[in-house]
C-alpha positions in Angstrom: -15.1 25.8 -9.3 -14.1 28.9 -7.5 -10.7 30.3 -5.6 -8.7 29.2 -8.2 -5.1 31.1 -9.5 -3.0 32.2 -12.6 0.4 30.4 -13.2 2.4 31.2 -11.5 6.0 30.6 -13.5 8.3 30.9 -10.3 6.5 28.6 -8.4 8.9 25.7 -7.7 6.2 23.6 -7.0 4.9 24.0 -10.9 8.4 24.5 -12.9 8.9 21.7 -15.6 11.3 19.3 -13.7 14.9 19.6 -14.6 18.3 18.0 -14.3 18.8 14.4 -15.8 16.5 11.3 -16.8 14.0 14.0 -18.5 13.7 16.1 -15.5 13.4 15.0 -11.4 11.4 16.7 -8.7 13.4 19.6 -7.1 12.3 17.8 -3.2 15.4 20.2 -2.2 14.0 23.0 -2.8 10.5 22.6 -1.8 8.8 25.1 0.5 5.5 25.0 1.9 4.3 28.3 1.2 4.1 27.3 -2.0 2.1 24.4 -2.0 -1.2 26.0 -1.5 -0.9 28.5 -4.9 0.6 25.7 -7.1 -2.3 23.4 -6.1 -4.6 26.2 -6.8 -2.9 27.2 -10.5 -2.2 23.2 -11.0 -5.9 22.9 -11.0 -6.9 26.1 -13.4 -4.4 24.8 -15.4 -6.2 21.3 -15.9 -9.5 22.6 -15.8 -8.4 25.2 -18.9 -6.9 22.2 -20.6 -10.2 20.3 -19.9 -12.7 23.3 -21.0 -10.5 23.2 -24.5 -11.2 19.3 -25.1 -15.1 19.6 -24.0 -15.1 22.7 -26.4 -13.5 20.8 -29.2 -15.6 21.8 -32.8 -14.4 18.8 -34.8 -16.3 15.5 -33.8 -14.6 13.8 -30.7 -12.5 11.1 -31.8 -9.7 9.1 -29.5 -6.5 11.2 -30.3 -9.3 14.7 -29.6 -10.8 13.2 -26.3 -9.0 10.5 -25.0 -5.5 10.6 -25.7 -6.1 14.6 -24.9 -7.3 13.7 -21.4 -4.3 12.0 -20.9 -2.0 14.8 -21.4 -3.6 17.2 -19.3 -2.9 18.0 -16.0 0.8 17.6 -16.1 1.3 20.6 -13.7 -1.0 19.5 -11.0 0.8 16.3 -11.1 4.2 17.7 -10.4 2.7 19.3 -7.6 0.8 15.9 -6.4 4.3 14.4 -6.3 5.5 17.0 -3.3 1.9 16.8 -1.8 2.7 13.1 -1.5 5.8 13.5 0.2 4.4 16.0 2.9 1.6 14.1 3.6 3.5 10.6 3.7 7.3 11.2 4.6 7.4 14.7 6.1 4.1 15.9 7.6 4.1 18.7 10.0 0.9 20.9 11.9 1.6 23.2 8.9 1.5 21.1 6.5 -2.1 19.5 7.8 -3.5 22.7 7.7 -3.0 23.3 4.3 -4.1 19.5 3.4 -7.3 20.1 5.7 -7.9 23.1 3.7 -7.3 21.7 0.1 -8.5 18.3 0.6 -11.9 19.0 0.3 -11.0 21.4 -2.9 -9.4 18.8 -4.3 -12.6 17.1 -4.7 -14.7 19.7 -6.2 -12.0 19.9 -9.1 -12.2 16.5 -9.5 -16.0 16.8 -9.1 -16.1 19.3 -11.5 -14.3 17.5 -14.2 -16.0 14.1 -13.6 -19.4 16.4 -14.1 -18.5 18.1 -17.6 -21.8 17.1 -19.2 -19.8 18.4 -22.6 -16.4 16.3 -21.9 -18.6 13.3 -21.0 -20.8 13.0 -24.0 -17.1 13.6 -26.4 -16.0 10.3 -24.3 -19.3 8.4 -24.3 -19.2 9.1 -28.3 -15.6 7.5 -29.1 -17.0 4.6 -26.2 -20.1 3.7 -28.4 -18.9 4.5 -31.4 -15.3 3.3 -31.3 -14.3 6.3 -33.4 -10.5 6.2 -34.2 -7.6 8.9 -34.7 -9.0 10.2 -37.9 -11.2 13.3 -37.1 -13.5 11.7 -39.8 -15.0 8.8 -37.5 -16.7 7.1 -40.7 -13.2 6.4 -42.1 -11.2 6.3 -38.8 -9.1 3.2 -38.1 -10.2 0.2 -34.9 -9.2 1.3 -31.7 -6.3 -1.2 -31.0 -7.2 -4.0 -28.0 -5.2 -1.0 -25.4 -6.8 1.8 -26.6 -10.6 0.2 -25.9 -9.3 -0.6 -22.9 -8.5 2.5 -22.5 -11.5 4.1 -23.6 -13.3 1.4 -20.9 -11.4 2.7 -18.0 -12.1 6.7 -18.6 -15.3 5.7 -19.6 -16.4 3.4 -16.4 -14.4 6.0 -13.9 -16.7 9.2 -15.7 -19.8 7.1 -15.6 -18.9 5.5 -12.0 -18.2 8.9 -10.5 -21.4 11.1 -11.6 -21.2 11.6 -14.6 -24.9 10.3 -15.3 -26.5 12.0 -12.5 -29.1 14.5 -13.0 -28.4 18.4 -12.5 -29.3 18.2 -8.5 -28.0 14.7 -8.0 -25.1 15.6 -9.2 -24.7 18.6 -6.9 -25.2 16.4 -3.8 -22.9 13.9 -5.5 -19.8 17.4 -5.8 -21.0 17.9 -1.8 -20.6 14.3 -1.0 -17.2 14.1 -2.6 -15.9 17.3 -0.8 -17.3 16.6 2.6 -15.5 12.9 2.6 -12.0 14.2 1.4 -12.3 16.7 4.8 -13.1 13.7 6.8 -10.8 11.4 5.3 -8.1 13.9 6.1 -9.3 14.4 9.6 -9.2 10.5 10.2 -5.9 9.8 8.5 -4.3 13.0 10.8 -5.9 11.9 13.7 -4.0 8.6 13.6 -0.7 10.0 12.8 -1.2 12.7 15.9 -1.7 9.5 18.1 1.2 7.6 16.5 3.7 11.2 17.4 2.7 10.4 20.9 5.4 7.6 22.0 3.5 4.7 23.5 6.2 4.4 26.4 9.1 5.7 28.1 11.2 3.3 29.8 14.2 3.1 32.4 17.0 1.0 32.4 15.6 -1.2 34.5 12.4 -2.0 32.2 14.4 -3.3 29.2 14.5 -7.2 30.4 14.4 -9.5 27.0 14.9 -6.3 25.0 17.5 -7.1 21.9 20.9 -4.8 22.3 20.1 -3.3 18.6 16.4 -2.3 19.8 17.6 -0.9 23.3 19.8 1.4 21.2 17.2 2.7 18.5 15.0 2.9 21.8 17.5 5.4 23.6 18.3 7.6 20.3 14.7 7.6 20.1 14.0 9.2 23.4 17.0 11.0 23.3 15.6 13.4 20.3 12.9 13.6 22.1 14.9 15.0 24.9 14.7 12.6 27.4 18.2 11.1 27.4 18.8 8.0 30.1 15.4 6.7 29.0 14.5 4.9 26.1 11.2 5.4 24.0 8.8 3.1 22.4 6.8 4.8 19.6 3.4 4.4 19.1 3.8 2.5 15.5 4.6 -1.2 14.6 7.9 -1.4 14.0 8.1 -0.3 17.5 5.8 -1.8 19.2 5.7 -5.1 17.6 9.4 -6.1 18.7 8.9 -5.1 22.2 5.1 -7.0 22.6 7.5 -9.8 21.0 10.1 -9.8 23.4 9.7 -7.5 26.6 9.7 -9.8 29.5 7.9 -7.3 31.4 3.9 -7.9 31.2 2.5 -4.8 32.9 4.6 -2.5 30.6 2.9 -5.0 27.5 -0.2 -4.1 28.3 0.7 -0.5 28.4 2.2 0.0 25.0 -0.6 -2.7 23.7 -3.1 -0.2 25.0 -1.8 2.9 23.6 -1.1 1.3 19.7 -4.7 -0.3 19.6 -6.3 2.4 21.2 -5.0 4.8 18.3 -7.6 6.8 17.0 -10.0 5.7 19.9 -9.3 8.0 23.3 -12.7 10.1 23.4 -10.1 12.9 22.7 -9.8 15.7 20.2 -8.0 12.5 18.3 -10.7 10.5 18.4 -12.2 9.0 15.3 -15.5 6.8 15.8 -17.6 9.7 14.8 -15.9 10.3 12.2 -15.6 6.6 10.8 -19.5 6.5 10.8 -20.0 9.7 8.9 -17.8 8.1 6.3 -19.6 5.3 5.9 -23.0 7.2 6.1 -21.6 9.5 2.6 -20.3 6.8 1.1 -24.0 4.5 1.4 -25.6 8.1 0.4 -23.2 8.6 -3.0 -23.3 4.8 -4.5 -27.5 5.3 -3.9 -27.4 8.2 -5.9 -25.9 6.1 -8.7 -28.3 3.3 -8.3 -26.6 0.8 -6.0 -27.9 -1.2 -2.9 -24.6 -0.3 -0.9 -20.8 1.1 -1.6 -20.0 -2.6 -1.5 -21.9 -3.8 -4.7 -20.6 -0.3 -6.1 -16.8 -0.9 -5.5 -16.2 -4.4 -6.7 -18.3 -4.4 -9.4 -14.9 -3.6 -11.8 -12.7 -5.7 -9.7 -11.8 -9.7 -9.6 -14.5 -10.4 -7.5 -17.2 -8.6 -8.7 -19.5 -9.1 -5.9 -19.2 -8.7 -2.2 -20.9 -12.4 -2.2 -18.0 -13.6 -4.3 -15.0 -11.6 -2.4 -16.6 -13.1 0.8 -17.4 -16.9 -0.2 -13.4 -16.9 -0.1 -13.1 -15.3 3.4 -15.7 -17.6 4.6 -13.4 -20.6 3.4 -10.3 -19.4 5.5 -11.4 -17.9 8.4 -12.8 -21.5 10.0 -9.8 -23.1 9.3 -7.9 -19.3 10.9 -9.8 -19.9 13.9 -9.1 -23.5 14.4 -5.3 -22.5 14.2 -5.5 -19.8 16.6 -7.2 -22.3 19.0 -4.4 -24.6 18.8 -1.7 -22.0 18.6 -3.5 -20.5 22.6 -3.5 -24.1 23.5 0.6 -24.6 22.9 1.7 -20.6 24.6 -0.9 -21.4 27.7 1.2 -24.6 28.1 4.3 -22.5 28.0 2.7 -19.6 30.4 1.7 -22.6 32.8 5.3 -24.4 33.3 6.3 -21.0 33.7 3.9 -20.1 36.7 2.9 -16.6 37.0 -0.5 -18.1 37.2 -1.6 -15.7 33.6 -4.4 -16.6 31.0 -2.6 -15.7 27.6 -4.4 -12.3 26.9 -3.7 -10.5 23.3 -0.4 -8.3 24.7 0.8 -12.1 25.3 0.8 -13.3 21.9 3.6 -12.6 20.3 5.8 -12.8 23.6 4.6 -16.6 24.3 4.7 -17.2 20.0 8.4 -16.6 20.5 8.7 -19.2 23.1 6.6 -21.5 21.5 8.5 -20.7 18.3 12.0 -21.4 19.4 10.9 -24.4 21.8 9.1 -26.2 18.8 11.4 -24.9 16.0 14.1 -24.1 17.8 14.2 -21.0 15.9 14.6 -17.7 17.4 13.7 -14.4 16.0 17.0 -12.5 17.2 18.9 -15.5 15.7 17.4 -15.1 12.3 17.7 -11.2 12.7 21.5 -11.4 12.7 21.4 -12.1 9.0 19.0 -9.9 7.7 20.9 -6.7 7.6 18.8 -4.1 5.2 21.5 -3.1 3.0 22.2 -6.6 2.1 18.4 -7.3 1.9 18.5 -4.2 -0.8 21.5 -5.9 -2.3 19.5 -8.4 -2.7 16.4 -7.7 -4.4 18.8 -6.0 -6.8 20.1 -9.3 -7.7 16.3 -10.9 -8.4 15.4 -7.6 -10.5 18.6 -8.4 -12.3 18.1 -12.0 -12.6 14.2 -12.0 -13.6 13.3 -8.2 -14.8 16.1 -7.8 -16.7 16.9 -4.3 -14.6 20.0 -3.2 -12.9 20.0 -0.7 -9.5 23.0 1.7 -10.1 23.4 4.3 -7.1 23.1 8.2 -7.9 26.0 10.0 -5.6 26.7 13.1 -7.3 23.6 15.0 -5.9 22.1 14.8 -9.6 18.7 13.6 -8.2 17.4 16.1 -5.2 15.9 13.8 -1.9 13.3 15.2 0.6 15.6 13.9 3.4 19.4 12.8 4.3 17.5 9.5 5.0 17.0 9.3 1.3 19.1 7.6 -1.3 18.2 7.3 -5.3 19.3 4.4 -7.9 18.9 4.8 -11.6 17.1 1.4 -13.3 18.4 0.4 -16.2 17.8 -2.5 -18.3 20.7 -5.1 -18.6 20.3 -6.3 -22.0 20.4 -2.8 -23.8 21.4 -0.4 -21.2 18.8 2.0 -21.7 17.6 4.0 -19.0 14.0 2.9 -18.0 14.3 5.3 -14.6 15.0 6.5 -10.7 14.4 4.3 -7.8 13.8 6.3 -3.8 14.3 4.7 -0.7 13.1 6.1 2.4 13.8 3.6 4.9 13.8 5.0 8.3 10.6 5.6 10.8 11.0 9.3 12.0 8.1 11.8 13.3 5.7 13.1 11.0 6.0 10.1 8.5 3.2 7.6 8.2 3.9 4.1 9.2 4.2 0.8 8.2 5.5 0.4 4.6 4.2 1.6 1.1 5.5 2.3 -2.1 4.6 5.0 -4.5 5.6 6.6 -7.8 6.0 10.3 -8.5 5.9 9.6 -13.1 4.5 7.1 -14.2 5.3 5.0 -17.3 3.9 6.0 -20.5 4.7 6.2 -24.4 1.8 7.6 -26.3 4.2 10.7 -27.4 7.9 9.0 -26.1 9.0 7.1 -23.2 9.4 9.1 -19.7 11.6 8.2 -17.2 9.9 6.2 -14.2 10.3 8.1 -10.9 9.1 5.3 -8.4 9.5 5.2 -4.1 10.1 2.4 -1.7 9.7 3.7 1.7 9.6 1.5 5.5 9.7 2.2 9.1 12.7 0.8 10.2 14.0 1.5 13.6 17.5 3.6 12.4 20.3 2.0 14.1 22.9 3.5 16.1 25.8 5.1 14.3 28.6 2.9 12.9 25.9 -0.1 13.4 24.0 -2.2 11.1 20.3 -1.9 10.3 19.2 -5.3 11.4 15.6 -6.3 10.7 12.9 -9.3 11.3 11.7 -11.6 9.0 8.4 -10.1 8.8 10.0 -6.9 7.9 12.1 -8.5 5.7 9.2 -10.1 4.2 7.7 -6.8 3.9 11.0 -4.8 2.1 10.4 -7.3 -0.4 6.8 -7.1 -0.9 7.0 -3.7 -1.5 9.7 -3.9 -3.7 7.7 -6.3 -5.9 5.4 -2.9 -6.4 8.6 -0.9 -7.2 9.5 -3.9 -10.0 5.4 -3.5 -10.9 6.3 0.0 -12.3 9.8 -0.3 -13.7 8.3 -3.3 -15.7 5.4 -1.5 -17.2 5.0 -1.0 -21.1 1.8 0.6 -21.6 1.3 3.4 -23.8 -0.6 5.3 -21.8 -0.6 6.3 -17.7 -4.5 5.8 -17.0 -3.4 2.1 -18.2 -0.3 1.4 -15.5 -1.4 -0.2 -12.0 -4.5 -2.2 -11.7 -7.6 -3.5 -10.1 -7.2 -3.2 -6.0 -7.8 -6.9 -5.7 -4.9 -8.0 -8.2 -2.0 -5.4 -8.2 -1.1 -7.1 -4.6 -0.3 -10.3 -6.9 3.0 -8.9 -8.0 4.4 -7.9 -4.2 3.3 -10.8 -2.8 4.9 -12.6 -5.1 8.3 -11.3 -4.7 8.2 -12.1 -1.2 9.1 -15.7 -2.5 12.5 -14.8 -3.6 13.4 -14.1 -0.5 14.5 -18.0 0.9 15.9 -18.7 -2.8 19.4 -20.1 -1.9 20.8 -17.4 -4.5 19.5 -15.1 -2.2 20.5 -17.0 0.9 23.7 -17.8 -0.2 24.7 -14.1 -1.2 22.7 -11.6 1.0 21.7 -13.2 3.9 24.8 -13.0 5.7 26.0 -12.9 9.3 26.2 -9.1 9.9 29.5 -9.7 11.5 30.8 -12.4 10.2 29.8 -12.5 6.4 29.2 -16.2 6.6 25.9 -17.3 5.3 23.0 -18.1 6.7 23.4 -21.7 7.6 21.3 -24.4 6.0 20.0 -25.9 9.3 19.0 -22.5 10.0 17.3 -22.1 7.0 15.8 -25.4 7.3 14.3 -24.1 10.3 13.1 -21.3 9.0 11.1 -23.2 6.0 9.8 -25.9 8.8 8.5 -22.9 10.9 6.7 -21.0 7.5 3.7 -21.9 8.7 4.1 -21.2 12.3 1.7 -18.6 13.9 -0.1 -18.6 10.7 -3.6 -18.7 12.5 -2.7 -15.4 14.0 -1.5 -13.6 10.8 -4.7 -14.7 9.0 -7.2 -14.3 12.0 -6.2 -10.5 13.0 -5.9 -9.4 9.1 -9.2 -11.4 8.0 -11.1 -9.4 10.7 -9.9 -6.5 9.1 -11.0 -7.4 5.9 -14.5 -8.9 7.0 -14.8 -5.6 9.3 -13.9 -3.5 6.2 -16.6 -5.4 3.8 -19.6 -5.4 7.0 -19.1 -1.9 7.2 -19.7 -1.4 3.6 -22.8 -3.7 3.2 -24.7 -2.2 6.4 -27.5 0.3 6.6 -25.7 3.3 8.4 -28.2 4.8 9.5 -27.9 3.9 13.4 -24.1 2.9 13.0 -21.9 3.3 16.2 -18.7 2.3 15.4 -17.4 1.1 18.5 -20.6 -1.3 19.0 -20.9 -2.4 15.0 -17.0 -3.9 16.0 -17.8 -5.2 19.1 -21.0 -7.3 17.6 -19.2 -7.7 14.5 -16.4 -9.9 15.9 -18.4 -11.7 18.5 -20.9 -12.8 15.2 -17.3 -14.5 13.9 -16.5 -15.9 17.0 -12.9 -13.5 17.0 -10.9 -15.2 19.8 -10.3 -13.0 22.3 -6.5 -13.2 22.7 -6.5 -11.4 19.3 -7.4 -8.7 17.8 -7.4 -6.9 14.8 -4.8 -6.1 12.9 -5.8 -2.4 12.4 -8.9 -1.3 14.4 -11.7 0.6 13.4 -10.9 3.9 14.0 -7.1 3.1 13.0 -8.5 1.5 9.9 -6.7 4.4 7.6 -6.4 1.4 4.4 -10.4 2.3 4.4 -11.1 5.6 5.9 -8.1 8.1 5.2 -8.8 7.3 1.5 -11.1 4.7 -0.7 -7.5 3.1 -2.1 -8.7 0.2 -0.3 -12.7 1.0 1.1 -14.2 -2.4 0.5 -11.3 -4.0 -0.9 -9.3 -4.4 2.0 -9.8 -8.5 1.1 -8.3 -8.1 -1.9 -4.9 -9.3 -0.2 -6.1 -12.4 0.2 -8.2 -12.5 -3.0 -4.0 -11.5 -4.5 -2.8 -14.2 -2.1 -4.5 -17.0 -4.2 -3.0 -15.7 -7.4 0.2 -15.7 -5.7 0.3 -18.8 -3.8 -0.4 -20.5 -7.3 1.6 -18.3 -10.1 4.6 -19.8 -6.6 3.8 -23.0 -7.3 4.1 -22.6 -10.9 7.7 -21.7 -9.9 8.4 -24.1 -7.8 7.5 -26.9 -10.4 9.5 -24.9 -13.2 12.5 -26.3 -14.4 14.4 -24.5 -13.2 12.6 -23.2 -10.6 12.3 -19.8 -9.1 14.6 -18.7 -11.3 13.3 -20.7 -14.7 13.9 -17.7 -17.6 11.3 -18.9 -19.7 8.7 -19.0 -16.6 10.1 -15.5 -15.5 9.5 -13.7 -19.0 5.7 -15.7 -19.0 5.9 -13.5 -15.4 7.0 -10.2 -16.8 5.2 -10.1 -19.8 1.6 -10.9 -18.6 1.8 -9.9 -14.7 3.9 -6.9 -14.9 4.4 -5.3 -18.3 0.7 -4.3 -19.8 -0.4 -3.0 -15.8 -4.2 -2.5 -16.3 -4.4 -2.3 -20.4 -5.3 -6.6 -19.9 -8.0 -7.6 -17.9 -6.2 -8.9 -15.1 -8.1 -12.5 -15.2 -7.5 -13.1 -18.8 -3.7 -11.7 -18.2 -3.6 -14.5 -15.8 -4.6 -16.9 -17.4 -2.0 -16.3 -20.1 0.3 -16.7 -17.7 -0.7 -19.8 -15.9 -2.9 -21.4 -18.7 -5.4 -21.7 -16.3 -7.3 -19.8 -13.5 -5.8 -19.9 -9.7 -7.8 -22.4 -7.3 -7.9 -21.8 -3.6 -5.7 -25.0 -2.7 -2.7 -23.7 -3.5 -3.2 -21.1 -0.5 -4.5 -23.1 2.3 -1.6 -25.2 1.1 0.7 -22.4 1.8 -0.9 -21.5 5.4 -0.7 -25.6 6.2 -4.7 -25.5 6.6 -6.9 -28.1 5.6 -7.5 -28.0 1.5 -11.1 -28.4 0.6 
């Protein structure tokens, strides 16, 4: 690898992290200038460290190779931290130029060190030979059960990345690998640069069935935009998904339907269809190189499912049952649009507009109703009660400017556990949508948990799109976002919980680490949390029981909707990555794609192909984009488990059986068996069709 740079000691970027809890991220003092040389030394640094382990004289042993690979690169991954934050929370033009100039950079180095035919064979030797911490491998003590798994995981990601290749396959591999980390920047930029452009600008005249608290985020919005006296609807979904929900005006719908779908697909500079197939076409080209039939077979082969036939068998059993909802669910807001008489067939910038009727005429439940008690600091208030309660953690907040944020937006809790009081680390939340940050919601963490040497404070990152509200006023929120707070959260928990030795061992398998999100969403109609935090943003009382009755007799309301548009996502994602590319054109692979399912056509899906940034600004989810649902089982059933507990959602004994085998040992368990110890059992599919009040087979 070439272009690289010396330390550089003043680099803020690089510096060891200072101040309390071992040291946090100086994101006060971060410039971009110096992102550029401190990726550049970051990566000499690793690959010096890595040269020295491949180099080793004495016979490669765990403590030598493995445990050595996990303490390098501790400089690049200070710097990752602040790359994340530029390219998630706070991306600029400047900034994208540098990322479109690193990103493929990035991959050589990590080309180069997947590719060390020395470092491999030092980690293929402790893999075959199970050599131990003695340099003397003939009297070396067993790898414990986490250290082979361990060992597995380096192993599989070397051997699963190149490392087997021959000298010139190997080279195309290093080309591949740099030529999709250009594209997948290109793709993911692309969407955000359609996403800065607002989706609608509207007079006070075109705000009929707008909620008061949206019309106000609206005008702020337009007003830093500098049109003042208007009111803007951004181009992402916290925006637009309120106003398709309750704008009474169907012409301006369709417009800002148009613009959010059409993300990404314009025939623009923007545009990425082009793009999307030369992904696909690199990605079919690298997995052949390693032997496999397609990038599908290659990508779950280490995950739940295994098998594309296996992750798809379970679509196959929902999406008949989807479609047979949606059917119904058309039948009931036609009805509606008919009594009503503008003489309109329900097209898919309807939906959610005639949903609402059909919701509060059949449920008398109405979104803005329910809204009124779901203010976001009492939300946050409340999954601090649930970590308390069943992770044994407590959210303290950090107000002496101890802990440096990227943005006023930006506040910071230190975790501790309850029992002991010991610190376990730093919780970030960035709640509020603003330009240049990606949307929707995600969590992240900038340290990891580990204890190989000692235990590190965890630095982890919940951060949402939430429309800010106007000043003095509460941030009021749906139930879908609310939903969504707590699902992330439930990642947030994932890494405070963690007890692994080692960081390659925190996380998991793509298909299962959505188990523990999903599964916090259940907390969130506990009566403890009901009774406590979701309360009348102006009058403090509690949300009332008949309106939480209505609430749990609506839960599976407009559930053929939510499964149809994300199960066409997922069977999109996994046709894409089972097809000869060869001749692919995105736009009429999607088309024939979704007639072949029979897609309804008042919907569509949830992210569209050339929006699709889950699978094309990254591989996080390429392929795996089912793995919700394949988490959704596992959840649905460890809820049940819950729910029949003696105490139910709050049973101790059920909630340490929770903590210690879902969210403690991360990916050092095989996450089956780790469910198993859990539940006693494996998950069944009936538990989730249960859920989604479809048919159980």
């Amino acid at each position: 690898m070439t272009g690289t740079a010396p330390p550089d000691p003043d680099n803020i970027l690089l510096t060891d992290w200072t101040g309390p809890f071992g040291g946090v991220p100086a994101f006060d003092r971060m410039e971009l200038d110096a992102l550029k040389p401190a990726l550049e030394s970051g990566m000499a640094n690793q690959l010096a460290e890595i040269e020295a382990i491949a180099s080793n004289p004495e016979p490669p042993t765990f403590d030598n190779t493995i445990v050595a690979l996990e303490r390098s690169g501790r400089a690049l991954s200070r710097v990752s931290a602040y790359y994340e934050v530029w390219s998630s929370n706070m991306s600029t033009p400047a900034f994208r130029a540098v990322q479109g100039d690193m990103a493929p950079r990035l991959a050589e180095f990590e080309s180069t060190i997947t590719q060390n035919s020395a470092l491999f064979a030092r980690i293929q030797a402790v893999h075959d030979t199970g050599r131990g911490l003695g340099s003397d491998h003939t009297s070396s003590a067993r790898l414990h059960p986490n250290q082979q798994r361990l060992v597995q995981v380096i192993y599989d990601r070397f051997a699963r990345n190149g490392a087997t290749l021959e000298p010139d396959e190997k080279r195309r591999y290093a080309a591949i690998e740099q030529r999709l980390a250009a594209l997948h920047t290109r793709f993911s930029n692309n969407v955000l640069a359609d996403e800065e452009s607002p989706a609608a600008f509207l007079d006070s005249d075109q705000i009929g069935g707008l909620h008061e608290a949206f019309v106000q985020a609206a005008a702020l919005a337009a007003t830093s935009r500098g049109r003042n006296g208007t009111y803007t609807i951004t181009n992402t979904r916290s925006s637009t998904d309120p106003f398709l929900t309750f704008s009474d005006d169907r012409s301006l719908r369709e417009q800002v339907w148009r613009a959010y779908y059409s993300r990404g697909d314009n025939g623009d500079e923007h545009d990425n269809n082009a793009i999307l197939a030369k992904i696909v076409g690199l990605r079919h080209e690298r997995v052949r190189l390693l032997g496999y039939d397609d990038y599908a077979t290659w990508r779950l082969e280490n995950r739940m499912a295994k098998t594309p036939r296996q992750a798809l068998d379970l679509m196959d059993a929902v999406w008949p049952a989807a479609l047979a909802r949606v059917k119904a669910e058309v039948t009931d807001m036609q009805a509606v649009a008919d009594a009503e008489g503008p003489g309109i067939t329900i097209a898919p910038w309807d939906y959610r507009y005639y949903a609402e009727k059909v919701r509060q005429a059949t449920y008398d439940l109405d979104s803005d109703e329910v809204k009124q008690y779901l203010q976001l600091d009492n939300l946050r208030d409340g999954m601090f009660f649930i970590a308390g309660a069943l992770f044994d953690l407590v959210f303290t907040p950090i107000t002496d400017g101890s802990v440096p944020v990227f943005h006023e937006d930006v506040s910071v809790w230190e975790v501790t556990r309850r029992t002991d009081g010991a610190h376990v680390g730093v919780w970030y939340l960035d709640p509020y949508a603003r330009p240049g940050k990606g949307s929707g919601a995600w969590a992240t963490s900038y340290r990891s948990h580990e204890a190989f040497d000692a235990p590190v404070s965890v630095l982890g990152s919940n951060n949402s799109n939430f429309i800010k509200a106007a000043p003095g006023e509460p941030t009021l929120v749906s139930w879908d976002d609310a939903t969504t707070l707590f699902h992330e959260f439930g990642h947030a928990l994932h890494y405070f919980s963690s007890t692994v030795d080692y960081p390659s061992l925190n996380g998991g398998v793509r298909d299962y680490i959505e188990l523990q999100s999903q599964l916090l969403e259940r907390w969130l109609l506990t009566d403890e949390v009901v009774g406590g935090y979701l309360v009348h943003h102006e009058t403090g009382e509690a949300m009332p029981p008949e309106l939480v009755a209505r609430i749990r007799n609506a839960s599976t309301f407009n559930q053929g909707f939510a499964t149809t548009e994300y199960l066409a996502c997922a069977l999109m994602d996994m046709r894409f990555h089972t097809t000869d590319p060869t001749t692919l054109d995105p736009p009429t692979f999607e088309r024939e794609v979704l007639a072949d399912l029979g897609m309804p056509d008042q919907i569509v899906m949830r992210h569209r192909s050339p929006q699709f940034s889950h699978i094309f600004s990254s591989e996080g989810y390429a392929a795996g984009y089912y793995g919700y649902m394949w988490a959704d089982v596992l959840t649905a059933d460890a809820a049940e488990a819950f729910a029949e507990a003696p105490d139910g959602f709050y049973d101790k004994d059920l909630a340490k059986k929770l903590v210690d085998n879902l969210f403690a040992v991360g990916n050092a368990v095989d996450p089956a068996e780790a469910y198993r110890k859990f539940r006693g059992r494996d998950a069944t599919i009936d538990a989730l069709m249960r859920d989604r009040g479809f048919p159980v087979p």
